[in-house]
C-alpha positions, 0 to 999 in steps of 0.5 A: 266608422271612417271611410275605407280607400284603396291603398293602390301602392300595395299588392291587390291594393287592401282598403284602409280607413281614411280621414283620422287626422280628425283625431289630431284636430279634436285632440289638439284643439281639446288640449289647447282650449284646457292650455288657454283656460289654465294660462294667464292672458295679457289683459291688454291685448286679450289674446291668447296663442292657445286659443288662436292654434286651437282655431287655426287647427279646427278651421284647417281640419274642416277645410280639410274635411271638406276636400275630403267629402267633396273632393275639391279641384286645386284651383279651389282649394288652394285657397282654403288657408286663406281663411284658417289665416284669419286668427293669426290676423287678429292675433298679430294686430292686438299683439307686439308681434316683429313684422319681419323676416330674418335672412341669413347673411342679409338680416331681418327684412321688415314688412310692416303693414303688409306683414299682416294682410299679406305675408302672414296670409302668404305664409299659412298658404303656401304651407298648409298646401305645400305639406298636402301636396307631399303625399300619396304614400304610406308615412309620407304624410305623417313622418315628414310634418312631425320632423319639421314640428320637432324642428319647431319646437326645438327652436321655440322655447317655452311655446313648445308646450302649445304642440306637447300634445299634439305631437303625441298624437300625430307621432301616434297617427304616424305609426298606424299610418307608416305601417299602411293600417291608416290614412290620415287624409287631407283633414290630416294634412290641412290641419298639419300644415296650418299647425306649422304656419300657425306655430311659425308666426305665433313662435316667430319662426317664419324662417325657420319654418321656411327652411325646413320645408325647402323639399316640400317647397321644391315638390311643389314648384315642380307640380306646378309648372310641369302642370302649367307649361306642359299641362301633365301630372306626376305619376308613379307606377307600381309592379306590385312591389316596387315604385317607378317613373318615366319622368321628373314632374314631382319630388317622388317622381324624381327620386323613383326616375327610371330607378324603381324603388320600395314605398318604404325607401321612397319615404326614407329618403324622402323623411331623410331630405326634411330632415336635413333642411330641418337641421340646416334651418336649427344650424342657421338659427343658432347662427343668425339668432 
């Protein structure tokens, strides 16, 4: 039923099914179409923040699956979210919704106008291809997202129940994808990343949010200017049991930098960094409230 791809991080790379993050899509946007006919709807703004996750995550899935039919360049879908951030345009102008940002230390840094057309654009950007940009092993794509969307939910209150479901699965998806049976591809991952930017705004979170995905902010960054000033890519080789790299050019790169490890470790240790943002971003949220 899915396209097969090799997995070329395991001996005599096998071809496993990719694209089933389509099964997180439908499956969340199912739920939260049956949490916004059950929930009760402020008649004056007419907005409801089940249904604007359910677009949101229906808009990132088929940019993703676009990218997967079609295999997009970088510099064309990179601003895909651009578009997947059009609910939560419509959704912060109807509603009461506090168009700053809390710094720890300096307090909350206020937007106003600008918080819709460009921080909130901003924000579904930078995550949705942030998190799609970690990826390429077993787990990776899946394990880490799921720790940030506990983190989330831990912090949301009552709004956690927007993601009850789609947690599920994605833990579902997660375990298939960890064991090598499964990818999730980029649907998966561009339809994870709108669904922590979207829960981030719609929760109030942006800091939160912010925090927990430094390791994925850091991957990133260096991708991109190793790419822009040197005009290289970040490789890793595989001996047929071990990773290993020759330069620092992305966050696996330089955890496997002349110091070959397993796909498995290298996830680990990866799982265990968003892990550790993720807790200093639920510490910082207690203290600066």
């Amino acid at each position: 039923m899915f396209p097969k791809v090799p997995d070329h991080h395991k001996p005599n790379k096998p071809l496993v099914p990719s694209g089933l993050g389509v099964i997180y899509v439908l499956a969340s946007a199912t739920y939260l179409f049956l949490l916004h006919y059950y929930e009760e709807i402020n008649v004056s703004s007419n907005v409801s923040p089940a249904l604007t996750l359910a677009v949101c995550i229906l808009f990132g899935g088929f940019m993703g699956l676009l990218d997967d039919w079609m295999d997009l360049r970088w510099r064309y879908k990179a601003f895909f979210p651009l578009i997947t951030a059009i609910p939560l345009v419509s959704l912060a102008h109807r509603l009461p919704l506090r168009t700053s940002i809390t710094i720890p230390i300096l307090g909350p840094v206020p937007f106003d106008a600008s918080y819709v057309l460009i921080i909130i654009p901003l924000i579904v950007t930078v995550t949705t291809n942030t998190v799609n940009q970690l990826g390429g092993l077993n787990g990776l794509e899946t394990i880490c997202p799921a720790i940030v969307m506990i983190g989330l939910m831990s912090f949301s209150g009552t709004k956690a129940i927007l993601l009850s479901v789609p947690l599920v699965v994605w833990l579902l998806l997660a375990f298939f994808n960890f064991r090598g049976k499964i990818f999730v591809g980029n649907t998966g991952s561009f339809a994870m990343g709108t669904t922590l930017a979207a829960f981030a705004i719609i929760s109030d979170l942006k800091s939160d949010l912010l925090i927990s995905l430094l390791p994925y902010i850091f991957n990133s960054s260096l991708i991109l200017l190793t790419f822009f000033f040197f005009r290289t890519r970040a490789n890793v080789t595989f001996d047929g049991e071990k990773l290993c790299s020759d330069h620092r050019r992305s966050l696996i790169t330089v955890i496997t930098y002349r110091h070959p490890l397993t796909e498995r470790q290298v996830v680990l240790i990866i799982s265990i960094l968003v892990a550790a943002s993720t807790s200093a971003a639920l510490m910082i949220h207690w203290l600066w409230p």
